[in-house]
C-alpha positions in Angstrom: -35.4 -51.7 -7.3 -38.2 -53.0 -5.8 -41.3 -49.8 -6.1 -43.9 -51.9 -3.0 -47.3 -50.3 -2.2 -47.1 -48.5 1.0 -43.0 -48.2 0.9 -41.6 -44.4 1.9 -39.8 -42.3 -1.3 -38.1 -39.0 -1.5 -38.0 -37.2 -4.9 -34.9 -36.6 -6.2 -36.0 -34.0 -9.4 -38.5 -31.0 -9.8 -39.8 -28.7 -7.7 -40.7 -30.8 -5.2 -36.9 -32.0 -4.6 -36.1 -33.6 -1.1 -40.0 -34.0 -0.2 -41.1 -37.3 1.1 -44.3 -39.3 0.0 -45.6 -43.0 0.2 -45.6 -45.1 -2.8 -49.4 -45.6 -3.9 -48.7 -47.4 -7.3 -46.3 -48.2 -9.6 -46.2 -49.0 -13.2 -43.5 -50.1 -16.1 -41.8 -46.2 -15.9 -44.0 -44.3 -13.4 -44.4 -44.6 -9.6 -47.8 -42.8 -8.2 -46.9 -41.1 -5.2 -49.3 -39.5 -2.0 -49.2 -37.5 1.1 -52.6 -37.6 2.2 -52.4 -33.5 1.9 -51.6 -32.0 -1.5 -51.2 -35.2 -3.6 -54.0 -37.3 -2.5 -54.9 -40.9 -2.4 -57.6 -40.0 -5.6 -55.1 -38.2 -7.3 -52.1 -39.3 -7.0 -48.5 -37.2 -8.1 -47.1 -39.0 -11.0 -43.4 -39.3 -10.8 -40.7 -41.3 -13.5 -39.1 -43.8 -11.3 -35.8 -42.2 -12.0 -36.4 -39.6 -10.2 -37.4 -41.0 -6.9 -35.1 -42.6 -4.0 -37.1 -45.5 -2.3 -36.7 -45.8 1.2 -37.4 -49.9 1.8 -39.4 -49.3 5.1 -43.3 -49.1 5.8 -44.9 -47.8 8.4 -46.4 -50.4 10.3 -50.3 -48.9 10.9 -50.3 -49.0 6.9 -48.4 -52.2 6.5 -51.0 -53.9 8.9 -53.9 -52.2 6.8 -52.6 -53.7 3.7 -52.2 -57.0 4.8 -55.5 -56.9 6.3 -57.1 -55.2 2.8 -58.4 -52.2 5.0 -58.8 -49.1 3.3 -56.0 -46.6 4.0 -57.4 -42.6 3.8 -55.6 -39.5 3.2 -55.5 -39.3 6.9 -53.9 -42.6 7.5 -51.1 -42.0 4.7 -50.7 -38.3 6.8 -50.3 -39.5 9.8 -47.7 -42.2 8.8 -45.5 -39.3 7.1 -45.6 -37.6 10.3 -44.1 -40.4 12.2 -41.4 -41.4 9.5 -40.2 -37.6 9.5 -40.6 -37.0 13.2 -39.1 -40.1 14.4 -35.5 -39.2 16.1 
């Protein structure tokens, strides 16, 4: 499974079952996940990798900002949740 910067992830476990976040980091066990609201970018929510479902897409506004090493805010990884769960 491949845990990428910036890639969506639902959590599968705990009490925060079925929310969605982005992927901030990742480790050996751990994934560090964000939502630019309650789990921000300088404290991200720690999370076994068992225990999340990665969705392989990336929203493109923080795809471009990677690949162009911009900084990414709270507000940007916010935003980009908005338009992954609004999107119909």
């Amino acid at each position: 499974m491949d845990y990428k910067i910036g890639y969506y992830a639902v959590s599968k476990a705990g009490h925060d079952k079925g929310k969605t976040y982005i992927i901030w980091n990742a480790d050996d066990e751990y994934v560090y996940l964000v939502n630019g609201i309650t789990k921000k970018i300088d404290e991200p929510k720690k999370k076994k990798k068992r225990h999340v479902q990665i969705q392989c897409c990336m929203d493109d506004e923080v795809k471009q900002k990677l690949n162009n090493n911009c900084k990414i805010t709270d507000d940007d990884i916010n935003e980009a949740l908005d338009r992954h769960l609004h999107k119909k």
